[in-house]
Structures are given as C-alpha cells and as structure tokens.
C-alpha positions as CSV (number, residue, x, y, z in Angstrom):
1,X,0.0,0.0,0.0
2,X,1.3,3.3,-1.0
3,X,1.6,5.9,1.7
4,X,-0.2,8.8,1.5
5,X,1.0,11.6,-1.0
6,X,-0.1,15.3,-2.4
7,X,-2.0,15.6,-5.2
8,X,-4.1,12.3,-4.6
9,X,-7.1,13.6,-6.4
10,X,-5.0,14.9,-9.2
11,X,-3.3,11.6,-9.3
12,X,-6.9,9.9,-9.6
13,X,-8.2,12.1,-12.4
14,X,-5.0,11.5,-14.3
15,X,-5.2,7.8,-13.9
16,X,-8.9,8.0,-14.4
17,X,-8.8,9.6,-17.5
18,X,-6.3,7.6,-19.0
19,X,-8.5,4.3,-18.4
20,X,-11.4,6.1,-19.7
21,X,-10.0,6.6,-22.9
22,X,-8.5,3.4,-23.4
23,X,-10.8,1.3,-22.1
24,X,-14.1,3.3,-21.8
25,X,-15.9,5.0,-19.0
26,X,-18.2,2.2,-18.4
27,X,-15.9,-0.5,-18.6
28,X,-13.3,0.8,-15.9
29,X,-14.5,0.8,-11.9
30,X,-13.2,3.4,-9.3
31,X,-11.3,0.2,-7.4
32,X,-9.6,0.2,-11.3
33,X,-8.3,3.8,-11.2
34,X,-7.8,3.9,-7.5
35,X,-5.5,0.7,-8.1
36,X,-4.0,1.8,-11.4
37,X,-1.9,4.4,-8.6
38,X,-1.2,2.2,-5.8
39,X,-4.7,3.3,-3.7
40,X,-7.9,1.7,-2.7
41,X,-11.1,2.1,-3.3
42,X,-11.9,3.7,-0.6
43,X,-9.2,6.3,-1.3
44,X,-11.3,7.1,-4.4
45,X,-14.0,7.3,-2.6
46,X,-12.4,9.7,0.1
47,X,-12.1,12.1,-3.0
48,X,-14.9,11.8,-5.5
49,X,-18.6,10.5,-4.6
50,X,-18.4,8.3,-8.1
51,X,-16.2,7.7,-10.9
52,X,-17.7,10.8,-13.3
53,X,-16.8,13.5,-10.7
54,X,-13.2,12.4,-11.7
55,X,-14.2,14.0,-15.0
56,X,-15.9,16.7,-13.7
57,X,-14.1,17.9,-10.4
58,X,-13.2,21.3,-9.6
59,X,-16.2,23.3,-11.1
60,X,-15.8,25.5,-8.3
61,X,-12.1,26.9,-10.0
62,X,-13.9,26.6,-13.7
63,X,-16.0,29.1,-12.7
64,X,-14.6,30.9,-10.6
65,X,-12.3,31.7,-13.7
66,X,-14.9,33.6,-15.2
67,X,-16.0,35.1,-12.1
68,X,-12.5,36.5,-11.7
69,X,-12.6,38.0,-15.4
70,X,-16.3,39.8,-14.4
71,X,-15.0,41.1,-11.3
72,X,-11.6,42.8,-12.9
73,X,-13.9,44.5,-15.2
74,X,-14.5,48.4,-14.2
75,X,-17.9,49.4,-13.1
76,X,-18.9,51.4,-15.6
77,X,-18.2,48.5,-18.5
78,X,-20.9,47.4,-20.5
79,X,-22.3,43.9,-20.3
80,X,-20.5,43.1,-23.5
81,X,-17.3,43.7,-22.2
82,X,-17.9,42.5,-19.0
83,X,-18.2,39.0,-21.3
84,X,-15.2,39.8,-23.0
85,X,-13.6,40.0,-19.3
86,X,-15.1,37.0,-18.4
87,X,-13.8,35.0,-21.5
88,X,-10.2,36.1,-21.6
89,X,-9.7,35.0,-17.8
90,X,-11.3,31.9,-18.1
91,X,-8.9,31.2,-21.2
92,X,-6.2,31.1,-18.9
93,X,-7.7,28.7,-17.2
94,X,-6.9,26.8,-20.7
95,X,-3.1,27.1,-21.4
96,X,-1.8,25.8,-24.5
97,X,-0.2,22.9,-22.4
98,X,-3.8,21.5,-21.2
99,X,-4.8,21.3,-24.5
100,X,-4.0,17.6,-25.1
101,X,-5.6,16.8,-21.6
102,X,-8.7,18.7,-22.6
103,X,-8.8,17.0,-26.2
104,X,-9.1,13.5,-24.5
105,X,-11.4,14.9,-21.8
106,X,-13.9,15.8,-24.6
107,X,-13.1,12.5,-26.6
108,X,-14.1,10.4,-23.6
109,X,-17.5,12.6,-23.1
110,X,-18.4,12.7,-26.4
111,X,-18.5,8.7,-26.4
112,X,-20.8,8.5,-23.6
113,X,-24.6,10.2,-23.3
114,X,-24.6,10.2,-19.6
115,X,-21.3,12.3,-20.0
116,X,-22.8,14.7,-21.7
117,X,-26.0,15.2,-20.2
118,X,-23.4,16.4,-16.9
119,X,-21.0,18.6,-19.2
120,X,-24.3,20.0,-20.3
121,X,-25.4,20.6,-16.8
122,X,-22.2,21.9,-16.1
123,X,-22.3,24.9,-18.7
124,X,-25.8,25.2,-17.4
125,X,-24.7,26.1,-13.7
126,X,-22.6,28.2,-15.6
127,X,-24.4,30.4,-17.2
128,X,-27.1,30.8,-14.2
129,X,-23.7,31.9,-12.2
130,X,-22.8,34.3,-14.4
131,X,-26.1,36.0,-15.2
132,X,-26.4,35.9,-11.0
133,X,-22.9,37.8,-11.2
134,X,-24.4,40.1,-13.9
135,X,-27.2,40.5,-12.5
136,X,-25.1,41.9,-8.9
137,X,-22.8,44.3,-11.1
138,X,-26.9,45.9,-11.9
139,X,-27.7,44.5,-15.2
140,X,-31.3,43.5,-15.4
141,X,-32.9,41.0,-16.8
142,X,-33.2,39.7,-19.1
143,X,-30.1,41.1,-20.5
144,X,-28.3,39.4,-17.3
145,X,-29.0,36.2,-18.4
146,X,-28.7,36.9,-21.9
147,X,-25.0,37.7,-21.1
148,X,-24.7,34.5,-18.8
149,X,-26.0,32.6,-21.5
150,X,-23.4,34.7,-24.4
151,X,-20.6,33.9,-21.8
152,X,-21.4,30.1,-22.0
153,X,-22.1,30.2,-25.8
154,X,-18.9,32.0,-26.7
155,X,-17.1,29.5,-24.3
156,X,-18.2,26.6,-25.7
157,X,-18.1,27.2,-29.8
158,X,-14.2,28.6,-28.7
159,X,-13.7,25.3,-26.8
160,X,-14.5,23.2,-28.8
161,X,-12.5,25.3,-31.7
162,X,-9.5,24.9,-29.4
163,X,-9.5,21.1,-29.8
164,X,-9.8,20.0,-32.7
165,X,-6.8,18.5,-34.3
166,X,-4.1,20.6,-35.9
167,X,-5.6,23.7,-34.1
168,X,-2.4,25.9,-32.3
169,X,-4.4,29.3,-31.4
170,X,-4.3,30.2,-28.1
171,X,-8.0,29.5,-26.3
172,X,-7.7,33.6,-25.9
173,X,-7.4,34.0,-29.6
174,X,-10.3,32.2,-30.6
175,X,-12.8,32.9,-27.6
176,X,-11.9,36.7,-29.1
177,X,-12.5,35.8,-32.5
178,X,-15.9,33.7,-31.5
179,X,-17.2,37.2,-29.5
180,X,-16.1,39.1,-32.7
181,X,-18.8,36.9,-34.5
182,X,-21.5,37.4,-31.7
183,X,-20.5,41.6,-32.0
184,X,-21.0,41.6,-36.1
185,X,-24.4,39.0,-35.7
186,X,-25.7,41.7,-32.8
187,X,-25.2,44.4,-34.7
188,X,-26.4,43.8,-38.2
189,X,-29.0,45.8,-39.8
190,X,-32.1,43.3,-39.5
191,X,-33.1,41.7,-43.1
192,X,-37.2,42.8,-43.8
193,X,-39.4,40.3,-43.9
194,X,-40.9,38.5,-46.7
C-alpha cells in the first residue's frame, strides 16, 4: 500500500482519464483507477462521490475563472465587455499545455450520453452563475442572463475550436474571435421580412 501523498485527487483524475479513454468509461471501476496508482477504493471514494466526478471535479475553480474576469472588469463597462472580461480570464484557465488533456477529456465525453448530459449541466450552472454575477454588477434581466448565456455560448463554440486536431491558437485567440462573431451578428442591420 502506497503511503499517503499530495496531489491524490490529481493523481486519480489523471489515472482515471487515462482508463477512460482506453478502455471506456463504463468499462473501468473506481477500485480500477484507485489501483492503477497504488490506492484503494476507498481512497477514491475519500475524494470523489463516483467515478464521473473524476471528470468533472473542480467546477468550483472553472467558474470561478470567469467570475474573476467579471470582477476585474470596471464598473462602468458594458455587459459586452464584462463578457469579453469574463472569457479572456477563463482562457487562462486553458493554457496551451492543457490542451491535449482537454482534447481527451472531450473524446471520452463525447462517447458516452450520460457524459454529456453532466458537461451540459455543467455549462448550465454556468451560465445561471454568471447571469447571477451580472445581474449583482446591476444588469437586469433579461439582458443578465442573456449575457450569462453569451458567456457560455462564446465559451463553448471557442472550446471546442481549441481542440480539434491541428488547431495551435491560443484559447484567448479564438474565444476573441468567436465574440467578434456574436458583435458583427448583434449588430447587423435586421433583413425585412418577406
């Protein structure tokens, strides 16, 4: 039995991860990962009420990466630029480094429902946090949660951006160019009907 060590959870989701995408996430067991780095089972357990919250731990820092972003921003900044705020610290939340973690993070989601379902719940908390934080700096709704939402959206299409193969722009970069895109869709002239 290995004696106890820092960075036990980080030593779980590493090892969890790496049995998730080469076996699958329903084939491998917390006693599995746990043993994979010289722990039992109810180590694992100490640190994560089920073998998804390997995934999915640390939401709390996630967010609070946007949160930082909002609260940096002065006073007196629109809601749009609060967003901006919000997306650029979150993207170094993302360094280029993580990139290949986060690439086979996705991969393993994308291959199971139940895993997305709780990365959708995830962006979901989210975006109700954000339009709560937008909604303290005196933005009303529903433009609060319109920029909650925007936050999330921008987020996500840069994300997933950032991953795919061959791509070397830095999460920054493209969340910048993604809120760009929401900027010229927001403010074009609105085609007549009919």
């Amino acid at each position: 039995m290995v004696r106890w060590e820092p960075g036990t959870p980080e030593r779980l989701q590493r090892a969890a991860l790496e049995l998730f995408a080469t076996r699958g996430f329903e084939e491998t067991t917390a006693a599995e990962i746990a043993q994979s780095v010289g722990l039992t089972e109810r180590t694992f357990f100490r640190h994560f009420a089920d073998k998804r919250e390997a995934l999915f731990h640390g939401q709390e820092l996630f967010a609070q990466a946007f949160l930082s972003g909002m609260e940096a921003a002065p006073p007196d900044a629109s809601p749009i630029e609060v967003v901006a705020g919000a997306l650029q610290s979150a993207s170094t939340f993302f360094p280029d480094e993580r990139r290949p973690h986060s690439r086979t993070r996705q991969s393993v989601i994308d291959r199971n429902p139940a895993l997305q379902e709780r990365e959708l719940h995830k962006m979901a908390v989210l975006a109700t946090t954000l339009a709560d934080a937008f909604r303290a700096r005196g933005v009303a709704d529903p433009a609060a949660s319109l920029a909650g939402q925007s936050v999330t959206a921008v987020f996500g299409i840069a994300f997933t951006q950032w991953i795919r193969d061959g791509e070397e722009r830095s999460l920054a970069d493209i969340a910048d160019d993604v809120l760009a895109e929401l900027r010229a869709l927001t403010s074009a002239s609105p085609t007549p009907a009919g």
